[in-house]
C-alpha positions in Angstrom: 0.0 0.0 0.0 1.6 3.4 -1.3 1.9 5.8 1.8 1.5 9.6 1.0 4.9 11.3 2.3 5.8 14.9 2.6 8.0 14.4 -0.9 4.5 13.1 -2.3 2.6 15.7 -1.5 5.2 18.2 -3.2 5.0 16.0 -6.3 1.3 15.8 -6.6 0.7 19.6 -5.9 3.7 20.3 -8.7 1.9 17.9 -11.2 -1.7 19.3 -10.9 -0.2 23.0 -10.6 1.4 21.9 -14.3 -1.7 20.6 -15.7 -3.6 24.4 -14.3 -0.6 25.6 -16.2 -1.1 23.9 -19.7 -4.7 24.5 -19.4 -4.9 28.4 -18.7 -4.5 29.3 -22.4 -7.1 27.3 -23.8 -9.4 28.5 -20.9 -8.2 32.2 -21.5 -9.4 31.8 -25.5 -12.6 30.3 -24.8 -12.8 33.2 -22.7 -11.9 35.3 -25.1 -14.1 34.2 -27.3 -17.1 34.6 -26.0 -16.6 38.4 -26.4 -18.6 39.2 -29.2 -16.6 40.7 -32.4 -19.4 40.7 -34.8 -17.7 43.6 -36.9 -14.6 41.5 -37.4 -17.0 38.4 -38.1 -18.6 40.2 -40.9 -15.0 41.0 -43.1 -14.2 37.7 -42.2 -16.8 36.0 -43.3 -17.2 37.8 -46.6 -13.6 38.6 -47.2 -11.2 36.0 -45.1 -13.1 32.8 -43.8 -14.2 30.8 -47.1 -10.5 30.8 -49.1 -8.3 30.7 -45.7 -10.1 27.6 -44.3 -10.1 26.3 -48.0 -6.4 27.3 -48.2 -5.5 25.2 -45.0 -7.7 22.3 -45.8 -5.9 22.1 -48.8 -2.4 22.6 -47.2 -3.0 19.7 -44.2 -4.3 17.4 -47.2 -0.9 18.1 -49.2 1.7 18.2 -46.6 0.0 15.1 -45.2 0.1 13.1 -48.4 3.2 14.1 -49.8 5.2 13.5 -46.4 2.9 10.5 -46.1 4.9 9.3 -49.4 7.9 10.3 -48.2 8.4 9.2 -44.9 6.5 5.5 -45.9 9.2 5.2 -49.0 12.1 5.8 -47.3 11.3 4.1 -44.3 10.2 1.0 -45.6 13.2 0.7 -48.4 15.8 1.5 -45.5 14.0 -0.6 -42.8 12.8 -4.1 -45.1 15.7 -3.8 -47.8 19.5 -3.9 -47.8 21.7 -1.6 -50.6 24.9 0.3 -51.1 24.4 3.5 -48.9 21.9 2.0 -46.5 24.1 2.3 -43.4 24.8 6.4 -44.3 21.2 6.9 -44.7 20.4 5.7 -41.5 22.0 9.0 -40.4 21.0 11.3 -43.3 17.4 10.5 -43.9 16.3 12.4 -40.6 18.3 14.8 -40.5 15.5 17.7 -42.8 14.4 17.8 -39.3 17.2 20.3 -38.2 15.6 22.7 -41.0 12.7 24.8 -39.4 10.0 25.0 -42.1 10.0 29.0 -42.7 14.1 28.5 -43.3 13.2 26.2 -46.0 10.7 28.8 -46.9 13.1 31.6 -47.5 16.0 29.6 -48.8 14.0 28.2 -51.8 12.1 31.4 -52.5 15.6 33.1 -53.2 16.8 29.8 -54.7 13.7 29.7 -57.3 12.9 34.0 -57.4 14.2 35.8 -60.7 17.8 36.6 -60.7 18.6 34.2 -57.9 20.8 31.1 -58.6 18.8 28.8 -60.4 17.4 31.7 -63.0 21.0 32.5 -63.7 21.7 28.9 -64.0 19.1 28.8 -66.9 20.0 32.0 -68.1 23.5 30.1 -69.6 21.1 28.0 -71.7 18.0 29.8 -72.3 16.6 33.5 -73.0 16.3 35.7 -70.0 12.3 35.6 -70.1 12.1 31.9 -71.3 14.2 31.5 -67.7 11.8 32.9 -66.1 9.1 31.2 -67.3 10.6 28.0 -67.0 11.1 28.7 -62.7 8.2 26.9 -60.7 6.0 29.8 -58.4 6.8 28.7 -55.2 4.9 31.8 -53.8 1.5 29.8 -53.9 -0.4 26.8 -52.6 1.8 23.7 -54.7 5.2 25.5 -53.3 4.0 25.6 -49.7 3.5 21.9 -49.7 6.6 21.0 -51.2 8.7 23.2 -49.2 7.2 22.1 -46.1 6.6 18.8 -46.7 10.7 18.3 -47.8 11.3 19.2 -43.9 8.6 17.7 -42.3 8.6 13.7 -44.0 10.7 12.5 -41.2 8.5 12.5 -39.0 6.2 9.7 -40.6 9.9 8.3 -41.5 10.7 8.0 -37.6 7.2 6.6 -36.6 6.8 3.9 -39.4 10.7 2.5 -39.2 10.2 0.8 -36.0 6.6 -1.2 -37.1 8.9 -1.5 -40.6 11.6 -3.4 -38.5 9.6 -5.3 -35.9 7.1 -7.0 -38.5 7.0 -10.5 -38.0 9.2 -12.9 -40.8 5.8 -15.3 -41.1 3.4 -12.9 -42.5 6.0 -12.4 -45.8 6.8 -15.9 -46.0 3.0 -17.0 -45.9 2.1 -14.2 -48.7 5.5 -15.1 -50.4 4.2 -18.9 -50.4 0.8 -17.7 -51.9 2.7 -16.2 -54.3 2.5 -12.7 -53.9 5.4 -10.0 -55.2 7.2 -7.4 -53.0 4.7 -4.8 -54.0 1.4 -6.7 -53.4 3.2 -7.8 -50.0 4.2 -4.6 -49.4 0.6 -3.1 -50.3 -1.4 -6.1 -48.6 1.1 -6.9 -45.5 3.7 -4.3 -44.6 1.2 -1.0 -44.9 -1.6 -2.1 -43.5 0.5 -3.6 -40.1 2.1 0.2 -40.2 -1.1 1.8 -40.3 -1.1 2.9 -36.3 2.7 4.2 -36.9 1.6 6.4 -40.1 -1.2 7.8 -38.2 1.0 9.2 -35.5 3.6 10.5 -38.3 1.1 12.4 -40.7 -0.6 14.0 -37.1 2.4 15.0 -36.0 3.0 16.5 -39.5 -0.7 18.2 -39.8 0.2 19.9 -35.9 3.5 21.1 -37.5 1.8 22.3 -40.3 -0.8 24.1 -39.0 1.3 25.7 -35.7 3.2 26.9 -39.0 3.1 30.9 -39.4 7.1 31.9 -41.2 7.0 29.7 -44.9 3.1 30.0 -45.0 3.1 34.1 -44.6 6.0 34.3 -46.8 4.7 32.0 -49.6 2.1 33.9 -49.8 -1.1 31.1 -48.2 -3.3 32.4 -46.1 -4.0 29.6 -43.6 -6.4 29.8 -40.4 -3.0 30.8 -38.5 -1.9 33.7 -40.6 -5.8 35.0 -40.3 -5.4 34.6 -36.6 -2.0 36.5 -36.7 -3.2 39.0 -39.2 -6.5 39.9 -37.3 -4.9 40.1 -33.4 -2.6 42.3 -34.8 -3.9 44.1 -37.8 -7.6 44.6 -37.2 -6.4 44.9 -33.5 -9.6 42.4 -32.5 -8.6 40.1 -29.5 -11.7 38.6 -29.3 -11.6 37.8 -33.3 -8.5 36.3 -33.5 -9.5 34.1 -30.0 -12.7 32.9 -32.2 -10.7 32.1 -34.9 -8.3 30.5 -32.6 -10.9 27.9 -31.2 -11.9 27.2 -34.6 -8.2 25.9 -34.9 -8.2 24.1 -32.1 -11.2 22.3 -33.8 -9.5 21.8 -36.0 -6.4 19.9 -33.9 -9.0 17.7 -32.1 -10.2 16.3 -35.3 -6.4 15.7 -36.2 -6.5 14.2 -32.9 -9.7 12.4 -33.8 -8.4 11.1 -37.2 -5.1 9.7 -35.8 -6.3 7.9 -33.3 -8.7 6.4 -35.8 -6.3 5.3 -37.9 -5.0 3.6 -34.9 -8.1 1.6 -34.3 -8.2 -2.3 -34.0 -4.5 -2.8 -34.7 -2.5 -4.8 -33.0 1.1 -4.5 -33.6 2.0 -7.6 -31.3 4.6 -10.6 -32.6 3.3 -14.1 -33.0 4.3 -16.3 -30.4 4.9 -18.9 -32.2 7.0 -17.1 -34.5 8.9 -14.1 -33.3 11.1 -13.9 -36.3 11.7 -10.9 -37.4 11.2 -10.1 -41.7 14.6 -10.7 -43.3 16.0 -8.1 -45.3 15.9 -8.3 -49.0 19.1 -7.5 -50.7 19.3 -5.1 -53.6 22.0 -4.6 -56.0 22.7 -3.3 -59.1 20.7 -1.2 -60.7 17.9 -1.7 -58.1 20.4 -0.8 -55.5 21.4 2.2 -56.3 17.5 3.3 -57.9 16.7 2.4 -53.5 19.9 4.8 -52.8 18.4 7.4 -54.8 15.1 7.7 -54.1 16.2 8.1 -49.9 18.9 10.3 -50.2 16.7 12.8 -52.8 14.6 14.1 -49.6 17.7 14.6 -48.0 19.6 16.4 -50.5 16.6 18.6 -51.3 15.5 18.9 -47.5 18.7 19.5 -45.9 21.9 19.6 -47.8 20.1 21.8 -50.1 19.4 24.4 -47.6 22.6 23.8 -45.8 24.7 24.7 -48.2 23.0 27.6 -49.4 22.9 29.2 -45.8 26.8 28.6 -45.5 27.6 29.7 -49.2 25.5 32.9 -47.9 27.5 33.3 -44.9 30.7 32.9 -46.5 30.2 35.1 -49.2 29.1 37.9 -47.1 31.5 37.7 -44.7 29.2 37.1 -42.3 32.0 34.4 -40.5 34.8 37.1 -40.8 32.8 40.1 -39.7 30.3 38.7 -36.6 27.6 41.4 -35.8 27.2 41.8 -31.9 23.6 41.7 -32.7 24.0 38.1 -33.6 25.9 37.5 -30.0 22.7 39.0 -28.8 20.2 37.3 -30.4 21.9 34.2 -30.6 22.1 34.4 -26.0 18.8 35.5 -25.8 18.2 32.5 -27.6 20.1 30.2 -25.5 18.5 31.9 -22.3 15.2 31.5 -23.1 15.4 27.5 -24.3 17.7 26.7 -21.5 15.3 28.2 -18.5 12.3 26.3 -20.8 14.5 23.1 -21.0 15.0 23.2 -17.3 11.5 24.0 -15.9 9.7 21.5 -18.6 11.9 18.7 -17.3 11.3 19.3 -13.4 7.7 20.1 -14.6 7.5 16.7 -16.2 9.4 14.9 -13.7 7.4 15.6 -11.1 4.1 15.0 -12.7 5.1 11.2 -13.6 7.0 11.1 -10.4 3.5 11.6 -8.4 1.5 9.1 -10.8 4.8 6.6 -10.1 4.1 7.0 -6.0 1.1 7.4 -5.8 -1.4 6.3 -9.0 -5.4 7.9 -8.8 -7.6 9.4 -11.1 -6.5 13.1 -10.3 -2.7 12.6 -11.1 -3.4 10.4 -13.6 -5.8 13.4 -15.3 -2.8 15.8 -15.0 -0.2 13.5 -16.2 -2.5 13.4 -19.3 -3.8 17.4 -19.3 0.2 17.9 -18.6 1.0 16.2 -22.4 -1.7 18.3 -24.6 0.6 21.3 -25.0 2.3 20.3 -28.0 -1.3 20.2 -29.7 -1.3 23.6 -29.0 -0.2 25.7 -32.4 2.7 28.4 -31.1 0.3 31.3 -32.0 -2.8 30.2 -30.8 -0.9 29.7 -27.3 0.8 32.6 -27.0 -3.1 34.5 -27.4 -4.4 32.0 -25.1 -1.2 33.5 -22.5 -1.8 37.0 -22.9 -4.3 37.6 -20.7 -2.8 35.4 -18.2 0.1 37.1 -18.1 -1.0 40.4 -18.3 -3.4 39.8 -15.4 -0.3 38.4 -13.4 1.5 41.7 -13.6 -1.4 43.9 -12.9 -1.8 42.0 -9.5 1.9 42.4 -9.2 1.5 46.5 -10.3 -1.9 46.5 -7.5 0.2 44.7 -4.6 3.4 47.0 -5.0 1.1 50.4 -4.6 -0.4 48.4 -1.8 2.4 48.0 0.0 3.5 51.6 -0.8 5.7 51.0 -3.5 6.0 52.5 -7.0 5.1 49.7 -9.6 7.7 47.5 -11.3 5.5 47.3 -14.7 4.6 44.4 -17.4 7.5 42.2 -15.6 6.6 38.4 -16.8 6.7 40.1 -20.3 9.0 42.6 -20.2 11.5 40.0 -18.9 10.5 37.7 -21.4 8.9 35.2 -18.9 6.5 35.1 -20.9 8.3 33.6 -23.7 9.7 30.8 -21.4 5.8 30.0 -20.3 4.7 29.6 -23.6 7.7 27.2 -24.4 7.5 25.2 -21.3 3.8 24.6 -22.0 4.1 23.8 -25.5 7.2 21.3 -25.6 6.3 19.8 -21.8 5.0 16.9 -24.0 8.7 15.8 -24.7 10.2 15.2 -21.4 6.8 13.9 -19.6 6.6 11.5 -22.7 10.6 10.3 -22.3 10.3 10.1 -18.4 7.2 8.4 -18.7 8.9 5.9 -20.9 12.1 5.8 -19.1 9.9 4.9 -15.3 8.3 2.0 -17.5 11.3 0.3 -17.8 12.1 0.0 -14.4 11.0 -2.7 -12.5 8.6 -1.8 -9.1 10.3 -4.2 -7.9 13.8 -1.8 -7.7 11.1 0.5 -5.5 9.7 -2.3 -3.0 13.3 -3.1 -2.3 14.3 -0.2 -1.7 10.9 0.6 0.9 12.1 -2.8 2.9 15.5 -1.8 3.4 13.7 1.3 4.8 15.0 4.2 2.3 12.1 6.5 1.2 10.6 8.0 -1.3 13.2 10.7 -1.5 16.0 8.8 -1.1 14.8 6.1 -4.0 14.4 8.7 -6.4 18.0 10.1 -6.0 19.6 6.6 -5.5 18.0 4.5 -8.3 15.5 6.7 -10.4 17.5 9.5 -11.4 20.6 7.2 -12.4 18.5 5.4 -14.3 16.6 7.8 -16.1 19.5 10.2 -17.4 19.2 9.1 -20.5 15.4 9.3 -21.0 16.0 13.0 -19.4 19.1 14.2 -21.4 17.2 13.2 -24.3 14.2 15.1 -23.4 16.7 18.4 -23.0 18.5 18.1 -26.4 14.8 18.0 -28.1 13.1 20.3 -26.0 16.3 23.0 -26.4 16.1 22.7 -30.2 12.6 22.9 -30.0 12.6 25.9 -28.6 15.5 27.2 -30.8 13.5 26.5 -33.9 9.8 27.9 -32.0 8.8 30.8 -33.8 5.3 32.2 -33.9 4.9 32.2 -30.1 8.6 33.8 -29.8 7.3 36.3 -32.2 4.4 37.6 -30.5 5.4 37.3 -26.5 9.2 38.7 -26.5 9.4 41.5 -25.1 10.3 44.9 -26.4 13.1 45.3 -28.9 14.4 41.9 -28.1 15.0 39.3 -30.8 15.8 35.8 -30.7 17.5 34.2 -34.1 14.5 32.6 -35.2 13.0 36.2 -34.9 15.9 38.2 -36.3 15.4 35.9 -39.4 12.1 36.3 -39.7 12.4 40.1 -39.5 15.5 39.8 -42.4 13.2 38.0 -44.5 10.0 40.5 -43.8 12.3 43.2 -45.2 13.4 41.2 -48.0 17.1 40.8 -46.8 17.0 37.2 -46.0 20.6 36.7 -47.1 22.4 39.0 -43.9 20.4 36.4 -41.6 22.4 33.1 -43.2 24.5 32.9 -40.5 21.6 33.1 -37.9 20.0 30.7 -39.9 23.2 28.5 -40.0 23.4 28.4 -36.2 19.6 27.4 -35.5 20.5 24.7 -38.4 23.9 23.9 -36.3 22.4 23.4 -33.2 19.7 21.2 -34.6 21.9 18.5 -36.0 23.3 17.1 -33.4 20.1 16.2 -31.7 18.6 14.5 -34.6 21.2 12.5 -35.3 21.5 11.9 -31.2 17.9 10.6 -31.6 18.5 7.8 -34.7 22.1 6.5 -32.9 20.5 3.2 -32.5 17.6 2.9 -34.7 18.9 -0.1 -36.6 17.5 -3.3 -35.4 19.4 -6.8 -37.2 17.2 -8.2 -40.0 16.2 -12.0 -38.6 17.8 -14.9 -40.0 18.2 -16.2 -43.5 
């Protein structure tokens, strides 16, 4: 029987105090909401509503489908086959994940736009204006998907690898023995068991898609988030812009809604009379290197691509030999910020599975769950849902310092950029709840009810065998988290405080002024930092093909 301590109480009181926290900006919207705005609601209705929700239906359904493609090519070639190059793709094929989508955005734009490289390229074959006709519009619906979708395919890529891998040798060999091809086993047998994996990879992708505001603004589509964005801060209608907001979040629980059903009545479980795993069929040849080349396309035109262009930039002007101290700047205001996010989201998250571990009920286990909805949220629509939060935090703070006789300090949780660190700690406290949550499942209660009859407690079985055994669940958690919050840019945009800019900021305010190019090196950095992490996350991804 689990014993409620002094250190339990702390933990449950922490978690339920996190889930208050992840739910106060979807309260504050509905709140906001119900202010009525029907001015606002007129224009949009007539002007706005029927192509932006058009727009972003049609954007989801692209992204989705294309990285659907993707991330189910690659991953099943690298995972069920065996080539020249597999072993280097292993590493390579994530890596468009270090690219944060409005990057790609403004890196292809001045790729593709007249007079940039590619024109000129053309230009050495072909009539100025036959150049330019010849260069796809990236500015429009068809270039948003395939920009975003070139960075965002891993994600289904890293869900459907492992259900790829652990498929069970017997199902092949029966369809094999009925005669069936690779395709039609592929079609009838390996997709269909992948189903729950693909689900969770084209959600995660629709989230990421829709939290986007950077490549969709600057390619010119006007989705539900750029309305949001444009009608908060252009029409100057809070209550508009909260409206439009739940609409979005409607929009997310059907997302929700969809992947789960796409999850429904699968079992992923081996046979126990056969817990083979599938073999690996070699390729060589021709077909080899046709497998080689269709994974490491993505790559090169998701990451490499990009890459190099950013560090050609940089290089050519001078951005390496002549650092701004504006980039120092920016570049520790965005290490501050991620690094006081990283911290509180893991002690956050820590806590709330730590109090579900002690001591399991219905209330912790309603936090634990409340505290993992965050990343749901898209960056905009959170940092709305904060604002009045926050802003009634420092009025009470203003109203108890002329109480006490004092003069008052002002907007402090914004002006200091606490606000910033909220909205990230809320939004990415999915990650390390998620790891530790995984990490406390794979160690025995058994470790804890030795530990109780050699009479250490709670405390002193969470510093003694816990922690040692989750530091790699938690220093995974921080490396994703950190980048996270690196790459985060539409709640960065619109809760920093005054004349304070972060990289992803100061790049989206190069681009805004069409100067993208002095921002490379900013750009390079966020890239930089992002690299490591990814490949950190596919180390050991590889699981041995069973027997011949």
């Amino acid at each position: 029987m689990n014993r409620t301590t002094h250190a339990g109480r702390i933990a449950a009181a922490i978690a339920i105090a996190t889930a208050i926290l992840v739910a106060a900006p979807v309260i504050s919207i509905i709140a906001l909401a119900l202010q009525p705005a029907p001015d606002v609601w007129r224009h949009l209705i007539d002007y706005v509503l029927p192509a932006t929700v058009l727009d972003t239906a049609l954007l989801l359904a692209g992204v989705g489908a294309l990285s659907l493609a993707m991330g189910t090519g690659t991953a099943w070639l690298i995972s069920l086959h065996e080539f020249r190059g597999r072993g280097i793709l292993l590493w390579l094929v994530p890596l468009p994940l270090a690219i944060p989508t409005y990057l790609a955005a403004y890196v292809y734009v001045d790729l593709f736009e007249p007079l940039g490289l590619i024109h000129r390229t053309l230009a050495l074959w072909l009539p100025m204006q036959d150049a330019v006709r010849a260069l796809p519009i990236l500015r429009s619906l068809p270039g948003a998907v395939f920009v975003i979708a070139l960075v965002l395919y891993p994600y289904v890529y890293l869900s459907a690898r492992p259900m790829f891998q652990l498929q069970s040798a017997e199902f092949a060999e029966a369809a094999k023995t009925l005669g069936a091809g690779r395709w039609t086993t592929f079609w009838r047998i390996s997709l269909p068991m992948a189903r729950p994996a693909l689900a969770v990879g084209v959600a995660l992708v629709s989230l990421e898609t829709l939290n986007d505001i950077g490549a969709s603004e600057y390619l010119g589509v006007r989705t539900l988030t750029v309305s949001v964005f444009t009608t908060w801060l252009n029409r100057g209608s809070l209550a508009g812009a909260a409206q439009l907001s739940c609409f979005m979040l409607a929009i997310v629980a059907g997302l929700i809604a969809i992947e789960r059903y796409g999850r429904r009545n699968v079992t992923t479980e081996f046979s126990a009379e056969s817990p083979r795993l599938t073999q690996r069929t070699k390729l060589s040849g021709i077909k080899g290197g046709c497998a080689f080349a269709a994974c490491l396309l993505p790559v090169c035109l998701g990451f490499l691509v990009p890459l190099l262009y950013l560090a050609h930039q940089s290089f050519r002007r001078g951005l390496f030999a002549n650092l701004d101290t504006a980039l120092w700047r920016d570049a520790f205001n965005s290490v501050a910020f991620a690094s006081l996010a990283t911290l509180t989201a893991l002690l956050l998250g820590f806590a709330t599975i730590l109090a579900w571990r002690w001591r399991p009920n219905a209330l912790r286990f309603m936090a634990m769950n409340i505290a993992q909805t965050g990343y749901t949220l898209p960056g905009l629509v959170l940092a709305l849902g904060l604002l009045a939060p926050v802003l009634a935090i420092d009025n009470a703070l203003n109203t108890l310092a002329e109480w006490l006789g004092r003069s008052p300090p002002g907007l402090i949780v914004i002006g200091s950029g606490a606000a910033v660190v909220i909205a990230y700690v809320i939004r990415f406290l999915a990650v390390p709840t998620g790891f530790i949550k995984a990490g406390f499942e794979r160690i025995p209660r058994d470790y804890d009810d030795s530990a109780r009859a050699v009479g250490a407690g709670q405390t002193t079985t969470m510093r003694l065998i816990h922690l040692p055994l989750l530091r790699p669940a938690m220093l995974g958690a921080a490396i994703v988290v950190f980048v996270d919050c690196l790459k985060e840019l539409p709640a960065t945009l619109l809760l920093r405080p005054l004349n304070v800019e972060t990289l992803a900021t100061s790049i989206y305010q190069y681009a805004s002024r069409g100067s993208f190019e002095e921002g490379a090196l900013a750009a390079l950095l966020i890239v930089a930092a992002s690299i490591g992490p990814v490949a950190w996350l596919t180390r050991f991804s590889d699981i041995p093909s069973g027997p011949a």
